[in-house]
C-alpha positions as CSV (number, residue, x, y, z in Angstrom):
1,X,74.1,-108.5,-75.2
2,X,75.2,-105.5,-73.5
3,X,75.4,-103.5,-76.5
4,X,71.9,-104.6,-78.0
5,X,70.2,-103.4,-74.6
6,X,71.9,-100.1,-74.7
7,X,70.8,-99.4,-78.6
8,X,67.6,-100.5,-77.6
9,X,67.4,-98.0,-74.9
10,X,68.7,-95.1,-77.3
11,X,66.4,-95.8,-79.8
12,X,63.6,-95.0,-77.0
13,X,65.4,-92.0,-75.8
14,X,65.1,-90.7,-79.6
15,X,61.2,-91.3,-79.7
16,X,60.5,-89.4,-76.8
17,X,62.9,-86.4,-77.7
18,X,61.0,-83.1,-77.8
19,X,62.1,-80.7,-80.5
20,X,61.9,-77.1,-80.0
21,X,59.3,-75.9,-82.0
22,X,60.2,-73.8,-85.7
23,X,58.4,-70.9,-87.1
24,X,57.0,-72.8,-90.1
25,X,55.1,-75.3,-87.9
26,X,52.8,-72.2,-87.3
27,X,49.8,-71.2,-89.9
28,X,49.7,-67.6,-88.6
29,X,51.7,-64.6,-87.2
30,X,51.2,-61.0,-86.0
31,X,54.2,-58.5,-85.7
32,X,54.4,-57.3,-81.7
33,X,55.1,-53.5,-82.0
34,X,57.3,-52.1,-79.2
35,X,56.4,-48.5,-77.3
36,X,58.3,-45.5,-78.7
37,X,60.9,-45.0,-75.4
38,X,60.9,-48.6,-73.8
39,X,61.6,-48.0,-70.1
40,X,62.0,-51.5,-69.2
41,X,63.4,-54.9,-69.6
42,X,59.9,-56.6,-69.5
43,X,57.2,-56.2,-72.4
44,X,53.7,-57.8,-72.7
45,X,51.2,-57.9,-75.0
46,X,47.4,-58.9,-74.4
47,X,46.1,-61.7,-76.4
48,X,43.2,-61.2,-78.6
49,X,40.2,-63.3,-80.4
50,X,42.2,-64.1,-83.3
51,X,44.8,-65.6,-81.5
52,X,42.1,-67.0,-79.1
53,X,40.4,-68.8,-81.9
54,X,43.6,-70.4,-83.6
55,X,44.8,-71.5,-80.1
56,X,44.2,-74.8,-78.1
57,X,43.2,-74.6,-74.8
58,X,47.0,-75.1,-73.2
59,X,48.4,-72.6,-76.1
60,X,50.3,-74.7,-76.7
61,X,50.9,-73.6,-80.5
62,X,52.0,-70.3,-79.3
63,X,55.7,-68.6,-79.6
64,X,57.9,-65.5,-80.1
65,X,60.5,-65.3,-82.4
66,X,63.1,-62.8,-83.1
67,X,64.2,-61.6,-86.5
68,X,66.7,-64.7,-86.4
69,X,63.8,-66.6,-85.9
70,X,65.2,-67.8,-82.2
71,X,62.7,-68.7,-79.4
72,X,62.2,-66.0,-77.3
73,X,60.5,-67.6,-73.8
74,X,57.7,-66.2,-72.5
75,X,54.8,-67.3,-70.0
76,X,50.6,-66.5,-70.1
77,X,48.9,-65.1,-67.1
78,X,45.9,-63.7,-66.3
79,X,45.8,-59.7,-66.3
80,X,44.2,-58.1,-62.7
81,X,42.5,-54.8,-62.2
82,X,44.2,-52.0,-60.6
83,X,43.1,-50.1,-57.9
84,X,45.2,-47.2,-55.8
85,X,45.9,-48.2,-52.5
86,X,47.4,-45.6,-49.6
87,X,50.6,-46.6,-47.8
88,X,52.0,-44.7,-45.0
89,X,55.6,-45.1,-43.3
90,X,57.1,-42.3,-40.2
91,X,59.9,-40.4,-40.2
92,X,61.7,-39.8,-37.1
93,X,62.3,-36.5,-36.2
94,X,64.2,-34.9,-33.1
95,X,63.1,-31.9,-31.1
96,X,66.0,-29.2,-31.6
97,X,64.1,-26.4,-30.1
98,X,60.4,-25.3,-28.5
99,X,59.5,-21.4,-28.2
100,X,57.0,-19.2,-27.4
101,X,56.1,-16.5,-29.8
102,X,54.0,-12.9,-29.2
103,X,50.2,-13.5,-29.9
104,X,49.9,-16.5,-28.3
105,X,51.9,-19.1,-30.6
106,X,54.3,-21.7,-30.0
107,X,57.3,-22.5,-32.2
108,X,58.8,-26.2,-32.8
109,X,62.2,-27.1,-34.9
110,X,62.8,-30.3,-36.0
111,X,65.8,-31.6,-37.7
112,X,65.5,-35.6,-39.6
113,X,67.1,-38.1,-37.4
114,X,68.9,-39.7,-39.8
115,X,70.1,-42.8,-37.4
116,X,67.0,-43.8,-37.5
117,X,66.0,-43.3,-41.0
118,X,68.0,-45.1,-42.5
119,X,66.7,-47.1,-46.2
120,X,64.3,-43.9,-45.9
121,X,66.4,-41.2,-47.0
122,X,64.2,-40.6,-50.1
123,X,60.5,-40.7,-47.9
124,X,59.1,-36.9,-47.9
125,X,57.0,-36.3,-45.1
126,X,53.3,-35.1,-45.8
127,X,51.7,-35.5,-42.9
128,X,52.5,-34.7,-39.2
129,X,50.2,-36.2,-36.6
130,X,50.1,-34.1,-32.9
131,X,49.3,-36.3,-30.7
132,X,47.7,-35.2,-27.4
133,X,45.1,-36.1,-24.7
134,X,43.5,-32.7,-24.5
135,X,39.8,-32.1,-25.3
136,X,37.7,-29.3,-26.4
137,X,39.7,-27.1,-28.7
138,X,40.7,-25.5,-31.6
139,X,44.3,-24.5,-33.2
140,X,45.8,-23.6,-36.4
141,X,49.2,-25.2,-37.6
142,X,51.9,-23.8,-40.4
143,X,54.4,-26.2,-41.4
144,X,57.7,-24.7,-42.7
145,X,60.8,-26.6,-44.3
146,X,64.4,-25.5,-44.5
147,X,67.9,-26.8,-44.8
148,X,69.6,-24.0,-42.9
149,X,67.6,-22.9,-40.7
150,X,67.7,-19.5,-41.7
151,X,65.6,-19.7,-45.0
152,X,62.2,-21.1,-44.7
153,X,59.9,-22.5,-46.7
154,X,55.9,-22.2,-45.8
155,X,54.2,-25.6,-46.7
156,X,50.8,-24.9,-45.3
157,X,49.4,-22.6,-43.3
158,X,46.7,-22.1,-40.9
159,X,45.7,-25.6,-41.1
160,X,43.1,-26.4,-38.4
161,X,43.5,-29.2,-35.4
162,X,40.7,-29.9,-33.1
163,X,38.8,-31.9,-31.1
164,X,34.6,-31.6,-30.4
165,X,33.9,-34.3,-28.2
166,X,32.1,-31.8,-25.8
167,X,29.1,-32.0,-27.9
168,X,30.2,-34.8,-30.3
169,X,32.9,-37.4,-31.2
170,X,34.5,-34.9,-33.9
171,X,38.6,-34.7,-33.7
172,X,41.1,-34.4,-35.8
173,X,44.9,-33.6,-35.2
174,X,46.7,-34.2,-38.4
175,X,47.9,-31.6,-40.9
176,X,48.9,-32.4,-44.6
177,X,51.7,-30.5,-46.2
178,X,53.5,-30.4,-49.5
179,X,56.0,-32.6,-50.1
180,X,59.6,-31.8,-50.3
181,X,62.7,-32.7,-48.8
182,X,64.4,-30.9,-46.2
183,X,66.3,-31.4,-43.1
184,X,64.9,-29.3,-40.6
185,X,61.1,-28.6,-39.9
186,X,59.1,-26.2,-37.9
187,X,55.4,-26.0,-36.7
188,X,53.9,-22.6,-35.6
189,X,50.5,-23.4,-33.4
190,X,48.5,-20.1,-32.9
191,X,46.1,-19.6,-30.1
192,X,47.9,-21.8,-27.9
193,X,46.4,-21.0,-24.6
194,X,44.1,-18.1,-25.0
195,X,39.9,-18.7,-24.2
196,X,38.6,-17.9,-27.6
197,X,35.3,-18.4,-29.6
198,X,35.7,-20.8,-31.8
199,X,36.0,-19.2,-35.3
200,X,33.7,-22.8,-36.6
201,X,30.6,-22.1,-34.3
202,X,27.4,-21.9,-34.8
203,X,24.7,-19.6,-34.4
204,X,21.3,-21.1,-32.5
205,X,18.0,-19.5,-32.3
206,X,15.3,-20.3,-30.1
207,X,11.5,-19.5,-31.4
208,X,8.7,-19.3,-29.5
209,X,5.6,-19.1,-31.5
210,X,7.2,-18.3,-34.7
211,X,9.2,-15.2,-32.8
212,X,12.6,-15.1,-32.1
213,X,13.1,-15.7,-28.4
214,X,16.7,-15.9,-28.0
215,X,19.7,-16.4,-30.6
216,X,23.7,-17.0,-29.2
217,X,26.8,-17.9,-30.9
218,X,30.2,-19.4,-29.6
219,X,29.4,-23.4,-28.7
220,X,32.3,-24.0,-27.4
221,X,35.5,-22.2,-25.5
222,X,39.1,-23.8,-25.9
223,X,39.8,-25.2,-22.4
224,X,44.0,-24.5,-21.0
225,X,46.8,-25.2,-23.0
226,X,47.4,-27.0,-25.6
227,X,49.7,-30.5,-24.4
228,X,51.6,-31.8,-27.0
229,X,52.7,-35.7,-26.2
230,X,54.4,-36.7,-29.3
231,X,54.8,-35.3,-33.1
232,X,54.5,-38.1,-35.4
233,X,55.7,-37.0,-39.2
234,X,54.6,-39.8,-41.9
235,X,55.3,-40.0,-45.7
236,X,51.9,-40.5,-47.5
237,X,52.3,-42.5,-50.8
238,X,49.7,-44.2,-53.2
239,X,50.5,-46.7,-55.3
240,X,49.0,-49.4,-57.5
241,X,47.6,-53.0,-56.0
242,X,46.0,-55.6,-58.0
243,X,42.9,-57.0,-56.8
244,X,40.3,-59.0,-58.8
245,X,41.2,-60.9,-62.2
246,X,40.5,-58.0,-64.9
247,X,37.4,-59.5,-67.0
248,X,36.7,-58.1,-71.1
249,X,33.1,-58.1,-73.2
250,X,33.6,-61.1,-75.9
251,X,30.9,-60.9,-78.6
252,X,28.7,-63.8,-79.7
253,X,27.2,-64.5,-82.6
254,X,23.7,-66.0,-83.2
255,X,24.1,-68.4,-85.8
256,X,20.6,-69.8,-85.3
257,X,17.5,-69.8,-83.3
258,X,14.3,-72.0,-82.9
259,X,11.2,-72.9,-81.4
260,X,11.3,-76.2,-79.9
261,X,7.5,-77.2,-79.5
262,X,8.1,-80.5,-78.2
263,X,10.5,-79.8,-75.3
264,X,8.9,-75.7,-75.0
265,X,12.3,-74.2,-75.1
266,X,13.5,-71.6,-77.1
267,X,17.1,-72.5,-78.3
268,X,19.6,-70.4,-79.3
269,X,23.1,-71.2,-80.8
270,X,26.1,-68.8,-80.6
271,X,29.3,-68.9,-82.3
272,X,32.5,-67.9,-80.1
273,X,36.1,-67.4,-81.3
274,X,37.0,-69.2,-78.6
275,X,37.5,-66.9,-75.9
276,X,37.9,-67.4,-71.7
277,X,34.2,-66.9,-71.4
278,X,33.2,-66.9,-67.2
279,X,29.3,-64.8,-67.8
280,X,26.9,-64.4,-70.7
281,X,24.9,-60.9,-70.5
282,X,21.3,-61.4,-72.6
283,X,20.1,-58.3,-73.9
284,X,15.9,-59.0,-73.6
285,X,13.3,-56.3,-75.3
286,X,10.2,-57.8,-73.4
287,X,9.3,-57.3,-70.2
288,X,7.5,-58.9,-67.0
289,X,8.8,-62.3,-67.7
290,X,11.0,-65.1,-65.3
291,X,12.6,-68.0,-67.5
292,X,14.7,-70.7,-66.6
293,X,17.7,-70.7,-68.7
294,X,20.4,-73.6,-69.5
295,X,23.8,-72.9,-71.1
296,X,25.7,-75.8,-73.1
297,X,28.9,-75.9,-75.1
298,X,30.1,-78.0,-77.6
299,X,32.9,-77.7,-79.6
300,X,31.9,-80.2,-83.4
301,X,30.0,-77.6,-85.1
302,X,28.2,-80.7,-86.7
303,X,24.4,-82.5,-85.8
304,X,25.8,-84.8,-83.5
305,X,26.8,-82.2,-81.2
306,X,27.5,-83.8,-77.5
307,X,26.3,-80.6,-75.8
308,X,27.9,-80.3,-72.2
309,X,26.3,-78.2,-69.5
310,X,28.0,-75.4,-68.7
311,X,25.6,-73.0,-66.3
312,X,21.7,-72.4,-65.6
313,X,19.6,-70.1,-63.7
314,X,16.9,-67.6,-63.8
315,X,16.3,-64.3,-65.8
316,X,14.0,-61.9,-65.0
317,X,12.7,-58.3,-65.8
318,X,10.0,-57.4,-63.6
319,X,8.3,-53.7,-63.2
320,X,5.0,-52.5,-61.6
321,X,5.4,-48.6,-60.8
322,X,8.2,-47.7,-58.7
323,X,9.5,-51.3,-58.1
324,X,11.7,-53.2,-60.8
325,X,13.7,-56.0,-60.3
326,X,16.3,-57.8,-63.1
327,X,19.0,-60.1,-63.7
328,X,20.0,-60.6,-67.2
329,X,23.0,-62.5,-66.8
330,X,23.8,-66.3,-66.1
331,X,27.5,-67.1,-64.3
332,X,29.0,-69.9,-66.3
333,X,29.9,-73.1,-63.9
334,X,33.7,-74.0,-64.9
335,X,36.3,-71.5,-64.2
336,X,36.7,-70.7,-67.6
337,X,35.0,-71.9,-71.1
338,X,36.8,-71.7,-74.4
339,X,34.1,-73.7,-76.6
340,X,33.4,-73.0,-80.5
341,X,29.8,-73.1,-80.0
342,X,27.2,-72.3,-77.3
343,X,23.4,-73.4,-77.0
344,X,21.7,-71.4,-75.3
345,X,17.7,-73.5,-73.8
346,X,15.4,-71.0,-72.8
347,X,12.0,-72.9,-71.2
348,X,9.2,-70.8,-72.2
349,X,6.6,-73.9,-70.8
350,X,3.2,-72.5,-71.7
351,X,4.3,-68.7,-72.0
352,X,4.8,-67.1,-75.8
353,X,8.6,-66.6,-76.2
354,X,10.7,-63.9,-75.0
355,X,12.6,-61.4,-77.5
356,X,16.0,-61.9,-77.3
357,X,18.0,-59.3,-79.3
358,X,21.4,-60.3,-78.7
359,X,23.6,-62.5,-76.3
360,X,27.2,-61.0,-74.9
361,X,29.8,-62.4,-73.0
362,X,32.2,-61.6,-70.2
363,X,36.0,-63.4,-69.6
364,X,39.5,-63.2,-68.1
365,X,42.1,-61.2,-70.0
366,X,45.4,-63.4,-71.0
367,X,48.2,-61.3,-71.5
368,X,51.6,-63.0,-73.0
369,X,54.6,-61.6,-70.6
370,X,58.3,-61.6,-72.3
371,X,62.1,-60.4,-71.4
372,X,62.3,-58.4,-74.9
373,X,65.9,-58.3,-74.6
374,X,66.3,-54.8,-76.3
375,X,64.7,-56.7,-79.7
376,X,62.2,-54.8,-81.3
377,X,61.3,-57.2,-84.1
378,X,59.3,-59.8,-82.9
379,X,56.7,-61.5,-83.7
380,X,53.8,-63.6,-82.2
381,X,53.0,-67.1,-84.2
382,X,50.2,-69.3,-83.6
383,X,48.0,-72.0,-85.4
384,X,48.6,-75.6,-86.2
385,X,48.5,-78.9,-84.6
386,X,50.6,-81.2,-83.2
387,X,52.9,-78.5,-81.4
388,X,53.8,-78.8,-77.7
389,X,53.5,-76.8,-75.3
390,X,57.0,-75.0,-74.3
391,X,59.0,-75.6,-71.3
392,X,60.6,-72.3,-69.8
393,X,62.0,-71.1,-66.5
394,X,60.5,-67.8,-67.0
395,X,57.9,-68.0,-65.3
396,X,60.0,-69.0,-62.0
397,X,61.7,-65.8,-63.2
398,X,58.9,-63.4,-63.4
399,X,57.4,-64.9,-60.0
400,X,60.1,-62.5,-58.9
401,X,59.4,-59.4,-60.4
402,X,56.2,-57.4,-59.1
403,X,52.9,-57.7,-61.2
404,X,52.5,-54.3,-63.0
405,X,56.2,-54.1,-63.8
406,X,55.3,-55.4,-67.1
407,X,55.4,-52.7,-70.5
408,X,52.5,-52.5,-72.5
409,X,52.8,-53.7,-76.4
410,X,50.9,-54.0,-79.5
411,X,50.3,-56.3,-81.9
412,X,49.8,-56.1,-85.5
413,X,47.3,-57.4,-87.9
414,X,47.0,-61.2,-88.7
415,X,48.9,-62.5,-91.2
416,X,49.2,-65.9,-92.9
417,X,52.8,-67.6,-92.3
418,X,53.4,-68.1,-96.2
419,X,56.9,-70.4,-94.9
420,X,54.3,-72.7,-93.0
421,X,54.7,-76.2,-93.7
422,X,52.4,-77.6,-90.4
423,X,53.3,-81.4,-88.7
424,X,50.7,-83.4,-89.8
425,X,49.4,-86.4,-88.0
426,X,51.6,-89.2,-87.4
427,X,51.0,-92.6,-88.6
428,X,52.0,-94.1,-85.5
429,X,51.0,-92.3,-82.0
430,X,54.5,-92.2,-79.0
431,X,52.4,-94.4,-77.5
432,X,52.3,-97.0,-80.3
433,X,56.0,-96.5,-80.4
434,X,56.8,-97.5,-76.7
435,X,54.5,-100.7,-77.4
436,X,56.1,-101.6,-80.7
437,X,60.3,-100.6,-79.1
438,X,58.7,-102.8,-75.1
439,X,57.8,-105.3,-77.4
440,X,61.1,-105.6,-79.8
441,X,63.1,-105.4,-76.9
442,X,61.0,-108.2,-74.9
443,X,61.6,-110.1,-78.3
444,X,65.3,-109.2,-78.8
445,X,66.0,-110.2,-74.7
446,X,64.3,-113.7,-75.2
447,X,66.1,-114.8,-78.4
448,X,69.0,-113.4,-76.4
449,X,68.6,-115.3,-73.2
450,X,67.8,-118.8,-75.5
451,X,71.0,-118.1,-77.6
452,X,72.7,-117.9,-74.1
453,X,70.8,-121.2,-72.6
454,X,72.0,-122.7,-76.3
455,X,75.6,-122.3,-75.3
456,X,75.2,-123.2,-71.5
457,X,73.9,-125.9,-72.5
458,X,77.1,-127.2,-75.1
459,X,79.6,-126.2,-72.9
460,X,77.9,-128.5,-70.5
461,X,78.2,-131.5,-73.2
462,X,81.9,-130.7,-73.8
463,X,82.3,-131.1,-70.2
């Protein structure tokens, strides 16, 4: 009994084993081309219409494979736009000696304190920050760099600190240098102390009955010495962030379009290649004109369409003189749409129809993300049915590794996978299996149980 119950058990085991995918369950295949100098361990390419159209919505019948034809794992994701952010970090610096130079100027070395800066042995400073509570002046700073002390550099000169706020809440005390390493700095402050004119002000005239009354210059004195409270070096750097999902224009084609008397619509079908479609952008000749608009989807291609709503709102071009207001687009209400056809209802009511002279779409950008292994020949299949979807740990992988890390690679044109020999549909469904191998077992367990009641039973007569 034992032995039937564990057969009975493998045989289930064997139904529900999933099989790695082979190249020839896949209709179609484009060659990924690598960059001339690969510079990393992690390549990507962006997936296009043609692979959008012969995809499901999981893409699931999607795979790499090397020129052994092995499985090389991957994972999809969503591409995001770039955008250059500014991140600043200090360097601390020690005070190694302050003096007073001829023509009123004031000298300060600085050597890296490298106790403190340590995992920032490669930051250049660019910026130095003097920080002080004075008001009302005006200086000029040099920057120098050296390693000896003896040789120095000049990194900028004559850069201007100040501070307004007699007259209005103007002030700035940083100075911006060239970058470069060295271990010793030095600022040279000019007009430290003296009562100048400022060499930014202004002249003013006074009129009086279109005549010159009185004209002066000089709006402002610098006010005692300059107090310096702290020196406050930072390394400037810019680097890339992602922010929003990176969206692409998708083309649509009008297959048809049609007058609808009884319902006063105008109706509009599109064909898609499938694509993550999020907007569709109308391109309308006539003018003056607010319709209600509904979007649909549907994916038969056939008359008994079951048309599922998808978005609606308002468009409108409206101009009179100066003043024109439009919105020729419609937001789409699921995240994203990958449908093989779109109907597009435009309610017209009692108005003549409005021209439209095309319809284009917006949507995410998939991007397939892969550890390359130093392989260059690989290629990207796709197509058929009854493939499922993969199961990888690369994706807990590359949660590790930064976005943006990623190289950029092409693909090839589409070509037909001549060694394709696609599943086709089983007979009998997995779960038609599990009822048929329940029920044989429920079967195979009774007739067991009776044969052992049978024996009870004339052991029982023995007795």
């Amino acid at each position: 009994m034992k032995k039937t119950i564990n057969l009975i058990s493998i045989f289930l085991c064997l139904i529900f084993l999933t099989k790695a995918a082979k190249a020839n369950e896949f209709l179609l295949y484009k060659q990924i081309i690598a960059p001339k100098n690969i510079k990393n361990e992690v390549g990507a390419i962006v997936l296009d219409s043609q692979i959008y159209r012969n995809t499901d919505n999981a893409f699931a019948n999607l795979r790499i494979y090397d020129s052994k034809n092995k499985e090389v794992p991957f994972v999809i994701r969503k591409m995001r736009g770039q955008e250059k952010a500014s991140t600043e970090e200090s360097i601390a610096m020690k005070i190694l000696s302050l003096e007073e130079l001829p023509e009123n100027r004031l000298s300060i070395t600085l050597e890296r304190d490298n106790e403190k800066n340590k995992q920032k042995e490669t930051l250049l400073p660019s910026d130095v920050i003097i920080k002080t509570s004075n008001h009302n002046f005006e200086k000029t700073v040099s920057v120098f760099g050296s390693n000896d002390k003896e040789q120095w550099q000049l990194l900028c000169e004559n850069q201007p600190i100040f501070d307004y706020s007699r007259f209005i809440d103007l002030r700035n005390t940083s100075v911006s240098f060239e970058k470069k390493q060295f271990k010793y700095y030095k600022l040279v402050i000019d007009n430290l102390a003296q009562a100048l004119v400022s060499s930014f002000s202004q002249i003013f005239t006074k009129y009086a009955q279109g005549k010159v009354k009185e004209e002066y210059s000089g709006f402002m004195r610098d006010e005692g010495v300059l107090r310096i409270e702290q020196l406050v070096f930072l390394s400037k750097q810019e680097k890339a962030v992602f922010g929003e999902m990176e969206m692409a224009p998708y083309a649509l084609e009008i297959a048809a379009a049609q007058i609808n008397e009884k319902d006063k619509t105008s109706d509009i079908y599109l064909n898609s290649k499938q694509e993550p479609l999020t907007r569709m952008l109308f391109d309308i000749s006539s003018k003056n004109f607010k319709r209600k608009i509904i979007v649909e989807a549907d994916n038969s291609l056939d008359s008994k369409a079951n048309w599922i709503r998808l978005g609606s709102g308002e468009v409108f071009d409206i101009s009179a003189g100066d003043f024109h207001k439009q919105n020729l687009k419609i937001d789409l209400a699921h995240k994203e749409n990958r449908y093989k056809q779109y109907r597009v209802r435009i309610f017209n009511y009692d108005n003549p129809p409005i021209e439209v002279n095309s319809v284009q779409a917006e949507g995410a950008v998939y991007q397939l993300v892969f550890f390359h292994n130093n392989q260059t020949e690989l290629k990207v299949y796709y197509g058929g049915s009854g493939v499922k979807s993969p199961e990888y740990d690369i994706s807990s992988v590359l949660a590790e590794i930064p976005l943006g890390t990623e190289e950029r690679w092409q693909v090839g044109a589409e070509r037909a996978n001549e060694s394709a020999t696609p599943k086709q549909k089983a007979l009998i469904s997995p779960k038609q299996l599990l009822i048929i191998a329940l029920s044989l077992m429920v079967i195979v367990l009774g007739a067991l149980i009776a044969l052992s009641v049978k024996k009870v039973d004339e052991i029982n007569k023995e007795e």
